[in-house]
N, C-alpha and C positions, 0 to 999 in steps of 0.2 A: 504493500500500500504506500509506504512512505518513497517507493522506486518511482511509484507512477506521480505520485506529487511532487517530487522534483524534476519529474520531468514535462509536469503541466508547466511547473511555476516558471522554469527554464523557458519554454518556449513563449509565455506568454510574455515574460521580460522582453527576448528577440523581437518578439513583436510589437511591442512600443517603444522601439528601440531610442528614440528621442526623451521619451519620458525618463526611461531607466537609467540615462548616463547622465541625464539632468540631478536627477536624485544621485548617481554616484560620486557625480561631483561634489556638489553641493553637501554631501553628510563626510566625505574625502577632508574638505574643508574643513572640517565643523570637530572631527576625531583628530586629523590631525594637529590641531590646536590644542586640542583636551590631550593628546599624550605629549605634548611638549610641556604644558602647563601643568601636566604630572608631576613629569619628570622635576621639574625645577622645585614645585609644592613638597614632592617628597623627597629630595635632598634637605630643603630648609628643616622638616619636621624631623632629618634622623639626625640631626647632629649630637652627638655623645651617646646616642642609643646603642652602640654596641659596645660601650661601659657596661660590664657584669652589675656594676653598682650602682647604675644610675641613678636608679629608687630611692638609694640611701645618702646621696650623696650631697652635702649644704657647702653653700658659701656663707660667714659671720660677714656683712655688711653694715654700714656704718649710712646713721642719718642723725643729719642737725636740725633741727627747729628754731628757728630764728623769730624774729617778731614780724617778719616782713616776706616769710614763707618756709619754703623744708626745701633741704639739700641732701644729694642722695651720694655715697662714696663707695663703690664698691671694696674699700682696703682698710684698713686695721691702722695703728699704730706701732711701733715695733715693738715695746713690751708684752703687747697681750697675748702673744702665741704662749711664752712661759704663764704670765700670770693665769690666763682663760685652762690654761692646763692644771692647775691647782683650784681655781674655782668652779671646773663644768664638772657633773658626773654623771654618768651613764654615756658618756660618749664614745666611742670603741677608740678612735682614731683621730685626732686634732692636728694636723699638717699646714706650715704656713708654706707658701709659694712668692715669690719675690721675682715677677716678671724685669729684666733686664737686657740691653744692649752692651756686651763685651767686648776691647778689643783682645783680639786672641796671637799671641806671636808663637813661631814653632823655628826650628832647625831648620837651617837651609839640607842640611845634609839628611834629614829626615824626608822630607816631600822631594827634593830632586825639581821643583819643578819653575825655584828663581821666585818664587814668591813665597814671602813667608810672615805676613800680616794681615789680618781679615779681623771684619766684622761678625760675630757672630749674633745675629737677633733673636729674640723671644728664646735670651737663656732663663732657666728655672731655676734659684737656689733653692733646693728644698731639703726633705729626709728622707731616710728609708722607706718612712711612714707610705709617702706621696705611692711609691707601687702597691700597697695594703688599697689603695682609695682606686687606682687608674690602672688600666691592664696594659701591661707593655710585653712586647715580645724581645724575650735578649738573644742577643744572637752569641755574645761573649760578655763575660765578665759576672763580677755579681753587684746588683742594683744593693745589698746593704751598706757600699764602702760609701754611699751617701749621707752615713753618719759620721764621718769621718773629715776631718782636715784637708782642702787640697784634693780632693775629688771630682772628678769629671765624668760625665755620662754624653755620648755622641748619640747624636740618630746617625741612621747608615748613608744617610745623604749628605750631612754636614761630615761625618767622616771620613768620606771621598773624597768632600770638595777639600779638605785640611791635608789630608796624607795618601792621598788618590785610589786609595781600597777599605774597608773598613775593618780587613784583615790584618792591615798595618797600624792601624790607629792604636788598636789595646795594648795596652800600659806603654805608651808613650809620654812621653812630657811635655808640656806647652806651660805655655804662661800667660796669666791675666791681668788685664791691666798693665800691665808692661813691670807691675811688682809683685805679683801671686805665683808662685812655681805651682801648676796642677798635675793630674796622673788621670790620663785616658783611663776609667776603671772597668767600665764595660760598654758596648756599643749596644742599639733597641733597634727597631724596626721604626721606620716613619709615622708615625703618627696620620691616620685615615686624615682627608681633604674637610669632611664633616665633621670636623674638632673644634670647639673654641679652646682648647687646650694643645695646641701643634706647640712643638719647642723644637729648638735645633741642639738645643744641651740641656741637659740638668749637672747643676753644682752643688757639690753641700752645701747643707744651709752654714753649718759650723766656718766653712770658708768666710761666709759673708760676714760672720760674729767677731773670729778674730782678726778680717784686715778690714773693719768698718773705716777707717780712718780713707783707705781706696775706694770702696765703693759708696762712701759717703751718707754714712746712718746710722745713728742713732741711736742703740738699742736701751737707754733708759729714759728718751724723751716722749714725754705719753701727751705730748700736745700735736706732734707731727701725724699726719694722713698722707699717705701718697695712693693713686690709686692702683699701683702696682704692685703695692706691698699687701698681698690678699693672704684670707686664713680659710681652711678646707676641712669641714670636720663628716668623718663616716656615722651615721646614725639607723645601722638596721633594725628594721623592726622585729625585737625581740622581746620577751617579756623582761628580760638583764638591762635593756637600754631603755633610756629617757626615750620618750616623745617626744615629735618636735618642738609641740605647745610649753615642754616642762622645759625645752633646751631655752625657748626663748623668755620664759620668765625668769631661768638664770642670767642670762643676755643682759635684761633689765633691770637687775639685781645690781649683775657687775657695772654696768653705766651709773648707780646709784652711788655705789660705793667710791668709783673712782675718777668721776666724770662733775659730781653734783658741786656746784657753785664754781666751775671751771673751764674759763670763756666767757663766749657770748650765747652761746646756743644750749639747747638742754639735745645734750647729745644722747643716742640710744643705739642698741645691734639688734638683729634676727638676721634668723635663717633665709637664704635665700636656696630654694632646690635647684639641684645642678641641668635639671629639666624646661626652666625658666630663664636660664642663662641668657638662651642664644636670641630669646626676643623679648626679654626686659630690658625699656630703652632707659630705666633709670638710673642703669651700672652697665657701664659697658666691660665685656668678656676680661680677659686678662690677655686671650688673645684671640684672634681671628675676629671676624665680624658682628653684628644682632642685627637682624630685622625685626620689624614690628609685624604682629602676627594679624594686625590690620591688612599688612600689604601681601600676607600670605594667603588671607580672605578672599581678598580683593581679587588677586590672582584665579582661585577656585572662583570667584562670582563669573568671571568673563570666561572661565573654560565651560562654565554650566549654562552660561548665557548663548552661549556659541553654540556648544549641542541643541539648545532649543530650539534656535533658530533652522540650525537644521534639518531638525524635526518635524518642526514646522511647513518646512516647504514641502518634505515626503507626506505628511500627512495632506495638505492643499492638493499635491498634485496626486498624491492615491485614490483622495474622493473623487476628483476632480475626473476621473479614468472608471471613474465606478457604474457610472454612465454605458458605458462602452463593452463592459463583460456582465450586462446583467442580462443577455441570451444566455452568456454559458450558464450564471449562477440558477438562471430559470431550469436548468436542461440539465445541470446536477443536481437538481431538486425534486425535477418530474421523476428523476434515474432512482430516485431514494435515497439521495444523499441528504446528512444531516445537517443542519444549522452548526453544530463543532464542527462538523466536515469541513464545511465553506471556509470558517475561521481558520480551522487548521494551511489552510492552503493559503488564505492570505496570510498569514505567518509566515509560510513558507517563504513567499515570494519576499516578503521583508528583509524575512533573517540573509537571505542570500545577497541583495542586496545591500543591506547593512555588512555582514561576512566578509566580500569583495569590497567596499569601501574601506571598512579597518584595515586589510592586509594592503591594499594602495597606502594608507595613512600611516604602517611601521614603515616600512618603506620611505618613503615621506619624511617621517620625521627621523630615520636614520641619515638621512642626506642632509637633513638642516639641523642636526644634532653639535658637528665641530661651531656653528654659529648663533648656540642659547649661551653661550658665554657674553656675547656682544649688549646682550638685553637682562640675564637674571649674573647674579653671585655664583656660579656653579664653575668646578674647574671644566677646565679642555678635553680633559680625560674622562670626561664624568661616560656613565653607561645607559645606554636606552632598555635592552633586554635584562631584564630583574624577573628576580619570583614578584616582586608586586607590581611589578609591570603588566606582567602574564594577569595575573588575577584582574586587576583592573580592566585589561583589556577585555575579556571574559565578561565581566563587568557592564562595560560599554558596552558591548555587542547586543547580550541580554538586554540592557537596557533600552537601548535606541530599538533594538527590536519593539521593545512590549509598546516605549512612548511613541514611536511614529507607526508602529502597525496596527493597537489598540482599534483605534476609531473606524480606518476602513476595512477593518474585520467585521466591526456589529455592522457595520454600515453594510457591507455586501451580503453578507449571513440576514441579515434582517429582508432583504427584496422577495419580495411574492413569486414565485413560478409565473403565475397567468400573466400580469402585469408584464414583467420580464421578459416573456415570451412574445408579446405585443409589442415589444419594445415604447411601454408606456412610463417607463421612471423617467421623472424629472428631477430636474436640478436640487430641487424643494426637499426631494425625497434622498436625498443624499448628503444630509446634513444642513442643508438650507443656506442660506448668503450668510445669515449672522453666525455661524462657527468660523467660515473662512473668514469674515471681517473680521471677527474676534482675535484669528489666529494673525494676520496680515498687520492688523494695529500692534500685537505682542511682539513680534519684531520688528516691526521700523521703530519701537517706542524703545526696544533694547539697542538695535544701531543708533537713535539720537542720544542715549543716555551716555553712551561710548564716545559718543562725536562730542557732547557738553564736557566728559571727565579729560579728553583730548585736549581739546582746546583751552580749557582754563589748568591743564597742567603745563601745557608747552608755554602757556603766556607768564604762569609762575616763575618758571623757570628762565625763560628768558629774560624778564622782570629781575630776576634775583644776579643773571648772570653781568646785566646793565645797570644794577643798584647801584647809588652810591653807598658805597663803604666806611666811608670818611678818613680814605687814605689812597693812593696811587699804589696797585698793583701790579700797572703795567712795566716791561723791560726790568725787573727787578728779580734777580738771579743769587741766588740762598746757599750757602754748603757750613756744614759744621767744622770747627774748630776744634781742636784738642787746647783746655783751659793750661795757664800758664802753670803746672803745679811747682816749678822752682823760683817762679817770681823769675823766669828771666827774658821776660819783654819781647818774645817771638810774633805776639798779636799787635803789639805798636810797631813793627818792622812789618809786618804784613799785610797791613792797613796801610801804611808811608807808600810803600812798593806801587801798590794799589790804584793810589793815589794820584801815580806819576802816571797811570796810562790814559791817555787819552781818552780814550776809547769808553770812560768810568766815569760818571758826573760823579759820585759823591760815594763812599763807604764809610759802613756803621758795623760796630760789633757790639751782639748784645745775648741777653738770655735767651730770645724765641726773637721772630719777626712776629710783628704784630699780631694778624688774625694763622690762628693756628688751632690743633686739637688740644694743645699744651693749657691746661689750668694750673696755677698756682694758686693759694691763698692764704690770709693769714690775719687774725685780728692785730687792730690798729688803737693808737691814741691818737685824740684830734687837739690841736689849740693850747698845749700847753698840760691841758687834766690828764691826770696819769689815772687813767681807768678806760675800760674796754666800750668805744664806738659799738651801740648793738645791732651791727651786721659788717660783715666780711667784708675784707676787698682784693680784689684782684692783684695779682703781682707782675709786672715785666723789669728786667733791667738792662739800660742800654745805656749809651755814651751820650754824648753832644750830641751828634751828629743821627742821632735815630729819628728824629722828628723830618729834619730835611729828607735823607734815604729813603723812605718811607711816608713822604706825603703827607702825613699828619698838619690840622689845622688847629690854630690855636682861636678860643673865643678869648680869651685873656690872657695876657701874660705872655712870659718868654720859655723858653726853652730853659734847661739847667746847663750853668757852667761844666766842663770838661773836671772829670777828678773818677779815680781807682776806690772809693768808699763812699760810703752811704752820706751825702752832703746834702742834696737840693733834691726838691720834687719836684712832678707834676702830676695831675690829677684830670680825670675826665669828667664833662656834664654831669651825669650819672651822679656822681661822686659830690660834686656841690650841692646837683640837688637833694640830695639823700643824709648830708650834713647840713640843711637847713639854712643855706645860706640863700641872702637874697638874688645874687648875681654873680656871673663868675669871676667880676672882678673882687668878692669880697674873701675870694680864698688867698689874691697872694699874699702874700707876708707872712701867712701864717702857719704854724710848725706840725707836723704829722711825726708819726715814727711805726715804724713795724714791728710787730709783734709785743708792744706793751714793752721795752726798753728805752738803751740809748741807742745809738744818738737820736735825736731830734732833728730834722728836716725843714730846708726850707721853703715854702711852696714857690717855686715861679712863675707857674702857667697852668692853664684850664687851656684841654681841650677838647676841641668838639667832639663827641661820640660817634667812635667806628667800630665797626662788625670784629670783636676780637675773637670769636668762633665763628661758626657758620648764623646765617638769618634763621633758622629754626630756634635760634638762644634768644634770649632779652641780652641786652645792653647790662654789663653788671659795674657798678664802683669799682676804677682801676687807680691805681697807682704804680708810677713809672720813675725809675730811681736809678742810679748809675751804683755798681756793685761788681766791681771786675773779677772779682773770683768767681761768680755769677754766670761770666759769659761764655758761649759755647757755640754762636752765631755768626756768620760774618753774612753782610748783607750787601749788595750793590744795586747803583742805579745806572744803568749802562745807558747808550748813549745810543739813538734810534738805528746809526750806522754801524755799530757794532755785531759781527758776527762770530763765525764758527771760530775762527785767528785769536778774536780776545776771549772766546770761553777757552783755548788751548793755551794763552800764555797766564789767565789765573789759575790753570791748573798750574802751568810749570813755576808759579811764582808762592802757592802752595808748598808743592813738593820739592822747592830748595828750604824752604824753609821748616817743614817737618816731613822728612824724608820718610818717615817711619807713619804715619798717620795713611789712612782711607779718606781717600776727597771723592766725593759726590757730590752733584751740584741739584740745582732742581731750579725752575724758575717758578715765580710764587703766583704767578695766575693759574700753572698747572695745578699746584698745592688746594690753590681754593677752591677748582672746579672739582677735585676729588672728594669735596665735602658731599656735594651734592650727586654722586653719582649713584646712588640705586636711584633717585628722587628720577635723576636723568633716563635711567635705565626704565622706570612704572612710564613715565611719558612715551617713550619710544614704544613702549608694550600698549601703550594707549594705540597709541596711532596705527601700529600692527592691525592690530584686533578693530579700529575705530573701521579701516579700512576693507577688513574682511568680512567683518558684520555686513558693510555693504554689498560687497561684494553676492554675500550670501540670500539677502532680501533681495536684490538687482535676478539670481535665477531666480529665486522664488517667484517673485513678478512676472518674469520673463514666459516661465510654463504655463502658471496660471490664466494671465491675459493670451494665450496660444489658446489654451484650451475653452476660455469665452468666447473669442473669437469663431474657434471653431463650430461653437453651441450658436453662434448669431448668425453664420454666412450667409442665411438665406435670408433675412431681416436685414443684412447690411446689406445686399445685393435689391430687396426692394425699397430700399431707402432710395438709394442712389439712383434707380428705376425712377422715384416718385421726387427725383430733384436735390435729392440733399447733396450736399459739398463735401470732401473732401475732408477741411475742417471742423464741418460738423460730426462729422461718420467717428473723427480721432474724440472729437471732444466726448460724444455719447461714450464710448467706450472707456475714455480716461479721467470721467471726472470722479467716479466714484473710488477709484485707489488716490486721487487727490484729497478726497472728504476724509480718507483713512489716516494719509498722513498726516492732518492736521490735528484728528483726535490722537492720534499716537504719540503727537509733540506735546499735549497740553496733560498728558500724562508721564511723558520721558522730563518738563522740565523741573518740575518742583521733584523727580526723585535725583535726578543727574543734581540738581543743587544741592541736598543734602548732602549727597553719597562728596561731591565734592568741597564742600564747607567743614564735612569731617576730615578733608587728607587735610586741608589749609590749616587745619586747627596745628599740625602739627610745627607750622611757621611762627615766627614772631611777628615776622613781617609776610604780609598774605597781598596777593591780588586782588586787585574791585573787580568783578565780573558785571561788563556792561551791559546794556539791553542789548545792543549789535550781536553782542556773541548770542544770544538766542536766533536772533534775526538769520544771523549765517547760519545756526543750523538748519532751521524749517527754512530757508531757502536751498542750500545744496541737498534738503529733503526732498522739495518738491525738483528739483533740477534732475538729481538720479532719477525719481519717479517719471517724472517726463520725457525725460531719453529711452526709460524702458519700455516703460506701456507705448512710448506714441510711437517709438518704433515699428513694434508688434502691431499697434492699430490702422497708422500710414500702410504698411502693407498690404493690409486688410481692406484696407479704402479702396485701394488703389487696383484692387482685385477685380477681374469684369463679369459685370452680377450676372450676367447670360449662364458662365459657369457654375455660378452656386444657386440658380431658381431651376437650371435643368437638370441636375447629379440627383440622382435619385438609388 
């Protein structure tokens, strides 16, 4: 039985052979979007999922309360890894981790290979503990000498790149900081793509205890926060362990204890689960990336958007053909075939349909698979065929089957034999005008929703990319510095040098360039009162010459005098206004200082407020201070004619001068577009899908108005008989998908503004969305509508009615 239904369904597809590759395109479209949009959904949703411990696993987090809002830090202080060890109980496991940038020096005679200085990023000091919490594969060595002095851990990538095998690396010697002697102790397996936890080393934590003085911390000051200085505690659920809830009333306990009347903030910890990490935007990872599980929504909204659309049209054009086989359904009815029978066989002909669509669509998206890197977070390498690939696709198949074959299954199983046989079914009797309107308004209202989150994202953005900032970004080229640690005047000789090229209006060295990821902060005194300003202020520190380099505008005041220590300030709007002052001439003169000591500070200048992170932040109270042991910046403003020749002779004017250092340069407009770039990446996805969407209503339209067409020729032929025009013949037939997409817009715009008023909220600074921009969508609505249908209709017009009043 099921031989001869696929080989009814088979032949009756061949037979509409127009209709059927309309539908295969169109649902082609519509799957292959949905497994791209998999793909990329379920990369974001596995990261750390094949941690054995994921379950169990917490980050201690830190938040302040302020009078003027709450600040969130994902790191610790560096006492509380010991102290929080004496105060938590029931916790199995308490591990700090101390994300850092190392320079790494080795033997010439070790690598062979003329280079024996590198960078090594996202090193880990941690402890033994850290493999108890993370599953690592070793390949050599043993992960306990992590509690030990002077120990080193390589991934097998960073091993290669140090000593060119990772055969060669264990128990080698290198050195940190150019003053750490360390001991290759064992080498791991790479750390999986979907980590916020990748390293390229782990060091002992004990290393970083006893050469604090090198890597610069603190281990008894319980006022410092860095955000990289994070704590990891295992908490399985066991009847032996504490609950989270009990963890974090000791959390609260300890902030009470050693926190209460000290500052400005009433500062507090919890638990943060290691499962939250990768899209809680209010601590960023320690390393790798977060997304907001908003835009991972958002993502699944438009691949489900897109199947519908799909769907839609096979359901239009299915009905729309139901017309056409209700001989056979009459004549498999009179035979004794049953109402399930009927259904069954339109299934059939679905799932086959659907079937060969999907396998066009792996296909498909195998080919545009090297190019979802272009548009989502996902490596190069990433994989299309998975076990949840597979089920999903399954998945889909089933699905689209039931959603686009559902209806003209009752619809055809439902027709009369006599009727049918008379070839008396009408239009009416096959779901009526108001389903297809229904269905027809449900996707153009989903292509304009598409077309409004388009366009008010690429205007964001664009908007953001042409902000002013309140500083000059442009021609302004960045590389770090190694700080002077003997005091002996390498960065005033490199700057001089600098100086003398032409090619260089002006060079500044300093602790960050302006707008950056870099936060500092630190409570303040204002005016003389020795007691703590109640709220934060930001930190930079730079020379003379940072204001000029860097654009910066002043509303008051002057710049600070040239000097190696903490002398003169300046201070931004923000900051005035937030000290209550009337105007920002009434801050100079007057004295600041950082961190509630000496010295005291002399204000010189306000200035105007610029974007010192990305526009998604507010504007926060800064202060800008000259602090030479501070600096680690070297900043330029090159000169419009300047090219490849002068970015090669500030290399070479670098490396006579620290021959032993890593110079990368970066220029800082590139720096700040990478703020924005998922932001950039959802736009691009916009416009994709804004375009496919239409794409996909444009066939829908296109079969539909065929198949009207078809149902009128003999009515358009006595029209044209009885005088009508040309004009008229297209109008009759296109105004009513014109009435559609107007009801379809007056329901895509109040939800496309919501849906888009909520990404905006994530800005500080946001876009006005003008009336225009609705205007252009229900115009290039009705403009695609018009090209489609009047296409289809002008033909029809144009048809000579002799032919369609004589076919019989």
């Amino acid at each position: 039985m099921w031989n001869t239904y696929s080989k009814i369904a088979w032949r009756n597809l061949k037979k509409g052979k127009r209709v059927t590759l309309i539908n295969i395109f169109g649902l082609t479209l519509g799957i292959t979007a949905a497994f791209l949009l998999f793909t990329v959904v379920s990369y974001e949703l596995s990261f750390d999922n094949f941690q054995s411990n994921s379950d169990s696993i917490y980050r201690i987090v830190t938040q302040d309360e302020y009078s003027d809002g709450i600040s969130h830090n994902p790191g610790v202080s560096p006492p509380m890894p010991e102290a929080l060890k004496d105060d938590l109980t029931g916790v199995e496991t308490l591990v700090p981790v101390v994300n850092s940038s190392i320079f790494v020096s080795i033997d010439n005679a070790v690598t062979n290979s003329g280079e024996n200085n590198f960078i090594v990023e996202d090193a880990f000091f941690t402890e033994s503990g850290y493999t108890r919490l993370f599953d690592l594969e070793v390949l050599a060595g043993d992960l306990d000498a992590l509690d030990d002095p002077g120990q080193v851990v390589l991934t097998e990538t960073e091993a290669k790149k140090l000593f060119g095998t990772w055969e060669n690396a264990f128990g080698k010697s290198i050195m940190l900081a150019k003053r750490v002697e360390a001991t290759v102790a064992a080498v791991v397996a790479d750390i999986p793509d979907n980590s916020n936890f990748r390293f390229n080393m782990l060091a002992s934590y004990q290393t970083l205890k006893s050469n604090k003085e090198v890597f610069g911390y603190d281990f008894e000051e319980w006022g410092s926060f860095g955000s990289n200085f994070q704590l990891y505690a295992l908490i399985p659920e066991s009847p032996e362990s504490a609950n989270v809830s009990q963890v974090d009333q000791q959390l609260l306990a300890f902030a009470e204890k050693n926190y209460k009347d000290r500052g400005t903030s009433k500062k507090s910890f919890f638990l943060q689960a290691m499962q939250e990490i990768h899209f809680d935007n209010r601590f960023d990872p320690i390393s790798g990336e977060m997304i907001r599980k908003a835009t991972i929504y958002t993502l699944a909204l438009i691949g489900v958007f897109i199947l519908i659309m799909a769907s839609i049209n096979f359901v239009n054009l299915s009905t729309a053909q139901a017309i056409g086989k209700s001989k056979e359904v009459g004549i498999r009815k009179v035979m004794g075939g049953s109402r399930l029978q009927v259904i069954g066989q339109s299934f059939g002909e679905t799932f086959i349909i659907v079937l060969i669509s999907a396998l066009i669509s792996t296909l498909a998206a195998t080919v545009l698979l090297p190019y979802l890197s272009k548009v989502a977070e996902v490596p190069e390498t990433i994989k299309l065929i998975t076990p949840s690939f597979l089920l999903f696709s399954i998945a889909i198949i089933l699905g689209v089957t039931f959603l686009s074959g559902l209806y003209p299954a009752i619809i055809l199983s439902g027709f009369q034999p006599i009727q049918a046989l008379k070839n008396k079914i009408q239009v009416a009797q096959i779901g009526g005008v108001s389903l297809r309107r229904s269905l027809v308004v449900m996707q153009f209202a989903i292509a304009q929703i598409l077309m409004i989150a388009t366009v008010i994202a690429v205007k964001q953005m664009t908007e953001i990319q042409n902000a002013d900032l309140g500083f000059s970004k442009e021609a302004v080229y960045y590389f770090d510095i190694p700080s002077d640690e003997d005091k002996d005047g390498r960065i005033d000789v490199l700057k001089q040098r600098l100086q003398g090229n032409s090619q260089i209006k002006t060079v500044s060295v300093s602790s960050d360039v302006p707008s950056s990821n870099n936060n500092w902060g630190s409570n303040f005194w204002f005016d003389g009162k020795r007691e703590d300003v109640q709220f934060m202020t930001s930190l930079k520190y730079g020379d003379a010459d940072y204001f000029e380099n860097y654009g910066l505008q002043f509303a008051a005041g002057v710049g600070f005098s040239e000097s190696d220590t903490l002398k003169e300030a300046v201070i931004n709007e923000t900051m005035a206004k937030k000290l209550n002052l009337g105007s920002p001439e009434e801050a100079i003169g007057k004295t600041i200082t950082i961190g509630g000591g000496e010295p005291w500070m002399t204000i010189t200048g306000v200035v105007k407020d610029f974007a010192q992170n990305s526009l998604r932040d507010e504007v926060k109270p800064f202060i800008i201070a000259t602090e030479k042991s501070q600096y680690g910046v070297l900043g330029l403003k090159l000169d419009k004619n300047a090219g490849k020749e002068t970015l090669a002779s500030i290399e070479e004017e670098f490396k006579s001068i620290y021959p032993d250092a890593i110079y990368s340069g970066t220029f800082w407009d590139e720096s700040i577009a990478n703020f924005y770039q998922r932001e950039n990446q959802l736009a691009l996805v916009y416009k994709i899908f804004a375009v496919l969407s239409i794409v996909i209503s444009s066939i829908g339209l296109y079969g539909l108005i065929s198949f009207l067409v078809g149902q009128k020729l003999k009515e358009i032929g006595i029209r044209k008989v009885l005088g009508a025009s040309i004009p008229q013949i297209t109008f009759l037939l296109s105004k009513e998908f014109i009435y559609l997409v107007f009801i379809a817009f007056v329901i895509a715009v109040p939800l496309g503004y919501y849906l888009t008023d909520q990404w905006l909220q994530n800005f500080s600074y946001q876009t006005s969305v003008p009336i225009s921009l609705y205007v252009l969508v229900i115009a290039v609505s009705l403009l695609i509508t018009a090209a489609t249908v009047g296409f289809r209709a002008v033909k029809a017009a144009l048809s000579n009615p002799v032919d369609s009043l004589t076919d019989e």
